[in-house]
C-alpha positions in Angstrom: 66.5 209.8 186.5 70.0 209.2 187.7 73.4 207.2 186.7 74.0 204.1 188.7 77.4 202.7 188.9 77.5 198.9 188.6 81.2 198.0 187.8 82.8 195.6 190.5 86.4 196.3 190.4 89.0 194.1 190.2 86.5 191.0 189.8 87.7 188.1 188.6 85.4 184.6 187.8 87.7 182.2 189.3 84.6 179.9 188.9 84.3 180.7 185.3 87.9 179.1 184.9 87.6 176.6 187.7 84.6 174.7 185.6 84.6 171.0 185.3 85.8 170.6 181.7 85.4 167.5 179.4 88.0 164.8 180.0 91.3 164.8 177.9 90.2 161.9 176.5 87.3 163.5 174.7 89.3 166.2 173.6 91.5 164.4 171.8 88.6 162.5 170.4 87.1 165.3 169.2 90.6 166.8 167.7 90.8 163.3 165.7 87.2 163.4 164.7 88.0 167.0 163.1 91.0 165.6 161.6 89.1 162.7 160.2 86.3 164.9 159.0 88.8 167.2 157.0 89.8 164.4 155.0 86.3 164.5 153.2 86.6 168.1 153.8 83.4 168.1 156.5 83.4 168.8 160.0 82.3 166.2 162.3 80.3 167.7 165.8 80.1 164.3 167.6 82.9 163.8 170.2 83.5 160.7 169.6 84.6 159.8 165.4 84.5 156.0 166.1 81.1 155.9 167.6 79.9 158.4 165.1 77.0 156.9 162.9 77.7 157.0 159.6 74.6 158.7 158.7 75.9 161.8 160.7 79.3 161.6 158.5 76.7 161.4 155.4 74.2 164.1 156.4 77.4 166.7 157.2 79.5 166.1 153.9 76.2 166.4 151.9 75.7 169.7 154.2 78.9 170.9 153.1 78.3 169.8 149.2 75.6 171.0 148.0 73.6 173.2 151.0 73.8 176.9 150.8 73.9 178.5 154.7 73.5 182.1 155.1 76.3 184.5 155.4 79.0 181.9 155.0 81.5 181.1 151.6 79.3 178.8 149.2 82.9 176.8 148.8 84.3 176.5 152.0 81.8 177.0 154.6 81.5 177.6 158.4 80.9 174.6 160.3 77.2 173.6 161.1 76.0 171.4 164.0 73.8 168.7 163.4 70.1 169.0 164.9 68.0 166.4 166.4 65.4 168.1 168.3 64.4 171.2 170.8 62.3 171.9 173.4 61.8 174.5 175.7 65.3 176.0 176.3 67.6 173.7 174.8 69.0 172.4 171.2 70.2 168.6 170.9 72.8 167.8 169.2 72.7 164.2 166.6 75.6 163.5 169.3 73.2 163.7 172.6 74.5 167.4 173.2 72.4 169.4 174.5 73.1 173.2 174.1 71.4 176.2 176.0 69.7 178.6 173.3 71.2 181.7 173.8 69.6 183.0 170.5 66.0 182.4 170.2 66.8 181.1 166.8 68.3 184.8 165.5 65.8 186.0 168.4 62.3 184.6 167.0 61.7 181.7 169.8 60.4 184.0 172.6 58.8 181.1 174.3 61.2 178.7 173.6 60.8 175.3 171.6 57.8 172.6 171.6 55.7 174.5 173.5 52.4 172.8 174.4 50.2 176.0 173.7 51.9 177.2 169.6 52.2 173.1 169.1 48.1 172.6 169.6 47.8 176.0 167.8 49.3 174.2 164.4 47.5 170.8 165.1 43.8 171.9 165.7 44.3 174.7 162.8 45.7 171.4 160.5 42.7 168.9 161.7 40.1 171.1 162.2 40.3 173.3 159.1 43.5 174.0 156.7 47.0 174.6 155.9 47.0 177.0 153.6 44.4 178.6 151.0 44.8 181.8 148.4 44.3 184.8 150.0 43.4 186.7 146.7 39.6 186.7 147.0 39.6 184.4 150.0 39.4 185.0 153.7 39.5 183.0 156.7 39.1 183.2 160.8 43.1 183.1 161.8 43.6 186.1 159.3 40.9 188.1 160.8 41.6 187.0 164.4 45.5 188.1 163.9 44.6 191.2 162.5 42.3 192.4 165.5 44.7 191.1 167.8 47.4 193.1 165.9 45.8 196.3 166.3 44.9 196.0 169.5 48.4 195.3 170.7 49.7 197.8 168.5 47.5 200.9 169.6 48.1 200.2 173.5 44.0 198.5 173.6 44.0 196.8 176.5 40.5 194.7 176.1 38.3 193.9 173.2 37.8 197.0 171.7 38.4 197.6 167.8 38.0 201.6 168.2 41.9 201.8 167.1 42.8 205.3 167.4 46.0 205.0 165.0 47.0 201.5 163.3 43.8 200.4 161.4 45.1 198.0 158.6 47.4 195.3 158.3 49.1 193.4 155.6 50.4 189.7 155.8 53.5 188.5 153.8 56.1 185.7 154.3 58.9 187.3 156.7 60.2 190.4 157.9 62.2 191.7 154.8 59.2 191.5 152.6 57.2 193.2 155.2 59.7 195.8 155.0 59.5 195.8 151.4 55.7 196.3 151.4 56.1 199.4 154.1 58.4 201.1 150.8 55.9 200.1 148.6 53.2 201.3 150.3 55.1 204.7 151.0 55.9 205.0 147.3 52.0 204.3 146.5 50.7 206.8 148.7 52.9 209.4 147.2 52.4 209.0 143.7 48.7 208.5 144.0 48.5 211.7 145.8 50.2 213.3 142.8 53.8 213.5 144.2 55.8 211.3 142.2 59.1 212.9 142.8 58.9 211.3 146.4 60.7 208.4 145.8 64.3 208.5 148.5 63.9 206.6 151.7 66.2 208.4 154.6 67.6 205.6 157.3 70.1 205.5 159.8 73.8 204.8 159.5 74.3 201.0 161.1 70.8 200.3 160.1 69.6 196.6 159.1 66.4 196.2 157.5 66.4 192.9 155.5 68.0 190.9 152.5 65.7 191.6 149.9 66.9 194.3 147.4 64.5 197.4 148.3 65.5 196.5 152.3 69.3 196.4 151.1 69.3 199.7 149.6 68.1 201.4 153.2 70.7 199.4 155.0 74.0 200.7 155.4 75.9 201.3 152.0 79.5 200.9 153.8 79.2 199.4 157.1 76.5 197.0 156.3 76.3 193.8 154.7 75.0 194.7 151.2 78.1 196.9 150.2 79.0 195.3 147.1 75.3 195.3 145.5 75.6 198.9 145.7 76.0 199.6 142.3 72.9 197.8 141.5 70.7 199.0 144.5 68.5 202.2 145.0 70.7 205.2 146.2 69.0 206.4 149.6 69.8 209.0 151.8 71.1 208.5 155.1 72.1 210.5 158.8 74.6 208.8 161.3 73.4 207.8 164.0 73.0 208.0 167.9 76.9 207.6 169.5 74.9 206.0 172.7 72.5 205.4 174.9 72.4 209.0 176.4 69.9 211.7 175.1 72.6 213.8 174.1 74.6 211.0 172.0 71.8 211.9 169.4 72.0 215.8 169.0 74.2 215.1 166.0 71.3 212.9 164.5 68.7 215.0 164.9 71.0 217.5 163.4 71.6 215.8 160.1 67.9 214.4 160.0 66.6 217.9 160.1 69.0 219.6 157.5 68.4 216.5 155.0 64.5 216.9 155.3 64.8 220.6 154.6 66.8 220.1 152.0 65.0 217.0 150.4 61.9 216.9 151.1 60.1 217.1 148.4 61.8 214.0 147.4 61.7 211.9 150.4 59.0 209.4 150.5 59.6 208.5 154.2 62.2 207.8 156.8 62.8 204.2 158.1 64.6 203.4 161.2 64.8 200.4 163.7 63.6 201.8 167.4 65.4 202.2 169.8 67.9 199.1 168.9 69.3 199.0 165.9 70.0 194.7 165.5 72.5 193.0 163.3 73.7 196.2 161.9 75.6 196.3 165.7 73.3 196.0 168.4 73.6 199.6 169.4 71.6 201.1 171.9 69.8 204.8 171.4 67.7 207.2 173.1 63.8 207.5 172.9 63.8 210.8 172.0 65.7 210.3 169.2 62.2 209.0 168.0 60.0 211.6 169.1 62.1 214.4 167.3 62.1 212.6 164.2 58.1 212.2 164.3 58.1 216.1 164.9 60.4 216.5 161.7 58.7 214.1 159.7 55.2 215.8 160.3 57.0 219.2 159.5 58.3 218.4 156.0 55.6 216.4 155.1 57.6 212.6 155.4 55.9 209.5 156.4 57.6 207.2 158.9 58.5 203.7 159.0 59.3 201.6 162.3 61.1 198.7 161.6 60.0 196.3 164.6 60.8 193.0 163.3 64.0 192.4 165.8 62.6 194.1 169.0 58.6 193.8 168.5 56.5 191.7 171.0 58.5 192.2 174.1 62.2 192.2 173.9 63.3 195.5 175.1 60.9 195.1 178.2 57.9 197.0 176.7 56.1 195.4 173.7 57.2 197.4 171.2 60.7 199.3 171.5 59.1 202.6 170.0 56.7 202.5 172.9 60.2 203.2 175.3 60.3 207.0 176.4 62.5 208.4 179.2 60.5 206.5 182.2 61.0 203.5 181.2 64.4 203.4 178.9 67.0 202.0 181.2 69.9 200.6 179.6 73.5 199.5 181.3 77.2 200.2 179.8 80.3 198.8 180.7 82.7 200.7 178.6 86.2 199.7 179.1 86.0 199.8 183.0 83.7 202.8 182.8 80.2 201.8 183.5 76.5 203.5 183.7 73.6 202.5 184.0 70.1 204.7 183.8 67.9 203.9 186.3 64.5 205.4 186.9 63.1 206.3 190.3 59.9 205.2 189.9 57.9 202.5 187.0 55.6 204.2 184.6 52.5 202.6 182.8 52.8 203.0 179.2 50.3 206.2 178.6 48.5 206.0 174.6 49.1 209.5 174.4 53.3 209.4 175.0 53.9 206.6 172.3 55.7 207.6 169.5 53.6 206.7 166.1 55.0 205.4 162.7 53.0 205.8 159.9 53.9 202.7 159.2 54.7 199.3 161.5 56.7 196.3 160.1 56.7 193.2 162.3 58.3 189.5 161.9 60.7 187.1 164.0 58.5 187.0 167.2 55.3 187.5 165.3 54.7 183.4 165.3 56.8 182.8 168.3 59.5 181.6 165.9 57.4 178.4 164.5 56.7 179.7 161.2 57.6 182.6 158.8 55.6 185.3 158.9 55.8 189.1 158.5 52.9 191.7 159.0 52.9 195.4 157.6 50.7 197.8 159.8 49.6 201.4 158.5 46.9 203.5 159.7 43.8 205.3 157.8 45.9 207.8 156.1 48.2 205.8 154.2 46.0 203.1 153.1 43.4 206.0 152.1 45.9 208.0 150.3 47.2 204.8 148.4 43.4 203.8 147.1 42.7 207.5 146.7 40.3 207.4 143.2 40.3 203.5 142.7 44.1 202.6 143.7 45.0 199.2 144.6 48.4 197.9 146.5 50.3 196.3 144.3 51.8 193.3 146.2 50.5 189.6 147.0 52.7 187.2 148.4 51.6 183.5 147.5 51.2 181.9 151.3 50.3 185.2 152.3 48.4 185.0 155.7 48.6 181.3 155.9 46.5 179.8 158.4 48.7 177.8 159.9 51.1 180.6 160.3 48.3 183.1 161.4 47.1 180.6 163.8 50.3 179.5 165.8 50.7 183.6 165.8 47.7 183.9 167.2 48.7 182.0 170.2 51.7 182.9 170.5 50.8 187.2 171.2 48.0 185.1 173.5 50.9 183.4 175.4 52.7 186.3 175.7 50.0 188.7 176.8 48.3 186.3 179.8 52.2 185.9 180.7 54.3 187.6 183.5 56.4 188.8 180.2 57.7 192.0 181.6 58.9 190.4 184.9 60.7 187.8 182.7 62.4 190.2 180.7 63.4 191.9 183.7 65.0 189.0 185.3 66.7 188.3 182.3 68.0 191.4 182.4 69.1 191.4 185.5 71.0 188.2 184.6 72.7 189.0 182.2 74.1 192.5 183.8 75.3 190.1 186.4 76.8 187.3 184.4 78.1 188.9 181.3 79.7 192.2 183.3 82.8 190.2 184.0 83.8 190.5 180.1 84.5 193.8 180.7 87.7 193.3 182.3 89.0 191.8 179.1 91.9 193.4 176.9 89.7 192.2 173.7 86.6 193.8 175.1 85.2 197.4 173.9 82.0 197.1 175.6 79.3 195.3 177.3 75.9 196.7 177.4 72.5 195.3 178.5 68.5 196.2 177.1 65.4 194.1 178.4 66.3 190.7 176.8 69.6 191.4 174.8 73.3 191.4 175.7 76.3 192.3 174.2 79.7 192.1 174.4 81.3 194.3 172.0 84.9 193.5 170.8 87.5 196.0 169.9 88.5 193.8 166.6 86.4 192.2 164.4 86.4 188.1 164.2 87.5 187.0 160.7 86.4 183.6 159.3 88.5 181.4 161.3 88.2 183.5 164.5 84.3 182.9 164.1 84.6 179.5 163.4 86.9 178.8 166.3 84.6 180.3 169.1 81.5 178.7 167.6 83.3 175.3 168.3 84.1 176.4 172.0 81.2 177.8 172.7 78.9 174.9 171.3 82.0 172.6 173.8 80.6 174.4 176.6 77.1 173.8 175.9 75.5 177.0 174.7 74.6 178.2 171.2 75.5 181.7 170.2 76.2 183.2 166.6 79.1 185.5 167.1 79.5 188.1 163.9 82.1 190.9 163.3 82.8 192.3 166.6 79.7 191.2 168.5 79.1 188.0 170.8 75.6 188.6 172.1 72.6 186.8 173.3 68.9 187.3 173.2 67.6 184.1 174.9 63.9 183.0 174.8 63.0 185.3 177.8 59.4 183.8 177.6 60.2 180.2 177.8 59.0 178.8 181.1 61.9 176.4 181.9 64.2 179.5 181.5 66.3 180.6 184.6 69.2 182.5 186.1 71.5 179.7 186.0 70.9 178.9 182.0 72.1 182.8 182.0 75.2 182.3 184.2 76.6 179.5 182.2 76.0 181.8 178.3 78.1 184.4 180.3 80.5 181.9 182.0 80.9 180.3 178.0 81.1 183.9 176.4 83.8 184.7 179.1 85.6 181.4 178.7 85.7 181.5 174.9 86.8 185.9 174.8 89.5 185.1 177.5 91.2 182.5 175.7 92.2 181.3 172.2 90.8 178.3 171.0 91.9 176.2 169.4 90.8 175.5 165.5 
């Protein structure tokens, strides 16, 4: 292993600045449409107010009236962007606009929109057999078929074989904060059918993001996080900071906490839950693999079960298939720290070895899982969890109405088929290799803390946070320069579709050029 330098000093995208821009004309259209549209209090996206069908003007003020969007005021709420269609790489606009996906659809669209293999999936699954049936008492081929294919992807089987060494089980529910909810539930089960009721804390990392249901909320962070205010109502949990960075050493003081907490508790922990190796909307940091491996070894000492929470990096987007599968062969991630940069680059590729993964008891998978048609979440466990919780006649108490819907078990039964007969791990590392080349550039802004690059996610990191306003404001430019990104607190990031065929290094270069156009300047409101 070694550190590679990769800043360019002094660099400057004189291109980025020299870009053809939309006429004055349409800029003062689209000023006068805003202004129009804040007389209803709406806000108009077409460019044009006088052209502007009035059904667009009727479908945005109903928006704004009476349709709750998430993580924005219920009274005065960000803008939103009227949607006609997508397909393959691209959002239109009602307008004509079409916008380069730089988010997967909050990073669930691997292989982009309408594509031909998940859209045949959903019609011969409709037309040849059903939408949806119970799946108390019932059970049909796409469940079955999902499952296998599950377990083999998630114990490293690299044919047909259903001797699964580790992962033998798997639950179906409706997204990835209920599956996170079943991995608690199924922890708390185990342990108070094996006679240890007292094991009731979960133990997660500081900056951790786990979900919007309540049990998820109470293992997210309790001060940074997003859930702050339900925290008198929520379960207290227990919880370590975490890594500083992406070196090994960044997460001494974890391990450190992690180990003292577990000595100390136990006997009351039920298990520890953390995202691998990425922690998502919490802050898109970046830590160490061995971070994981040392807390397997302490959760096997005191007797704690342990949680992966996959849902954000599962099925491919760190570059191997699952993040926790990342060790110190194949973790490479690149820093640009306020004009000091790193990278860690290996000498040589390494297979993924069976025996070097780093196993959770339990596996909780979403976004990705259908290729980002439809919502589903899966819960994976092995032999020893779901023996322990039906030890003398227990059942698992949770069943989710559309759990394991066909048509959702179908389309994600294509979709890990897409992605395994694909060149996936090439993609993600041309995408990667994009975006260190088109997003490094931020670094040289005054605004800018960091930028930092994994497999299929980039990040620019601000030093101040973006208020309401502030978010608002970029989302306009950014959506003026023809690429769709969801800026939040102090992050502007992108995890584009990395699987989508029509995807290439110039769709890359124009979300950095926009991210570097709408960072370096002030728009305006």
């Amino acid at each position: 292993m070694m550190i590679r330098s990769a800043y360019r000093g002094g660099r400057r995208l004189a291109h980025v600045l020299n870009r053809c821009h939309r006429s004055s004309s349409s800029a003062a259209a689209a000023a006068s449409s805003a202004s129009a549209a804040s007389d209803k209090n709406i806000i108009c996206a077409c460019e044009c107010p006088e052209s502007c069908p009035q059904q667009c003007h009727n479908l945005l003020d109903t928006d704004r009236q009476h349709v709750i969007h998430p993580y924005t005021s219920m009274t005065d709420p960000l803008p939103t962007f009227p949607i006609k269609s997508a397909k393959g790489i691209h959002l239109k606009l009602n307008d004509g606009r079409k916008l380069i996906d730089g988010m997967s659809s909050w990073w669930a669209a691997v292989h982009g929109y309408r594509n031909p293999v998940l859209d045949n999936a959903l019609k011969e699954q409709i037309e040849s057999s059903m939408s949806h049936v119970m799946f108390g008492g019932l059970t049909h081929k796409p469940a079955v078929q999902l499952t296998t294919k599950l377990l083999q992807l998630a114990n490293n089987i690299q044919d047909d074989s259903t001797d699964y060494h580790h992962f033998t089980k798997a639950f179906f529910s409706d997204s990835g904060s209920v599956s996170v909810e079943v991995a608690m539930k199924m922890a708390l089960q185990y342990w108070f059918t094996l006679e240890q009721p007292s094991k009731t804390k979960f133990v997660s990392l500081r900056n951790g993001y786990h979900g919007d249901t309540l049990g998820a909320m109470s293992i997210c962070d309790p001060v940074n996080g997003m859930h702050s205010m339900f925290s008198g109502v929520l379960a207290k949990q227990l919880f370590v900071s975490t890594p500083t960075g992406g070196m090994e050493e960044d997460g001494v003081q974890t391990i450190i906490e992690m180990k003292q907490l577990l000595e100390e508790h136990h006997e009351e922990i039920a298990a520890v839950v953390m995202e691998p190796i990425v922690q998502g909307a919490g802050g898109m940091r970046f830590y160490h693999p061995s971070v994981l491996r040392k807390v397997r070894e302490l959760c096997d000492e005191y007797n704690v079960l342990l949680i992966f929470d996959e849902i954000a990096t599962g099925f491919g987007r760190t570059g191997t298939m699952f993040a926790s599968w990342q060790n110190e062969s194949t973790y490479q991630p690149w820093y640009l720290t306020e004009g000091s940069s790193f990278s860690i680059i290996n000498s040589e590729d390494k297979k993924i070895s069976t025996n070097e993964i780093v196993n959770a008891d339990i596996l909780c998978l979403g976004k990705a899982l259908t290729g980002g048609y439809m919502t589903l979440g899966a819960t994976l466990t092995t032999d020893k969890v779901a023996h322990g919780i039906s030890h003398n006649g227990g059942v698992f108490m949770h069943g989710p109405t559309f759990m394991a819907n066909p048509l959702a078990c179908s389309v994600s039964l294509a979709s890990m088929g897409l992605l395994t007969s694909s060149p996936w791990e090439e993609r993600v590392r041309n995408v990667e290799n994009a975006l260190i080349e088109h997003i490094s550039p931020l670094s040289e802004l005054d605004s800018v803390r960091e930028v930092r690059v994994l497999g299929a996610i980039g990040v620019c990191e601000l030093k101040e946070g973006l208020d309401r306003d502030g978010m608002a404001r970029i989302q306009r430019a950014l959506v003026e320069e023809g690429v769709w990104l969801r800026p939040f607190g102090k992050l502007l990031y992108t995890m584009p579709p990395f699987n989508c065929d029509e995807l290439e290094d110039d769709h890359i270069k124009k979300i950095g050029e926009a991210m570097y156009k709408v960072v370096s300047s002030k728009p305006k409101a």
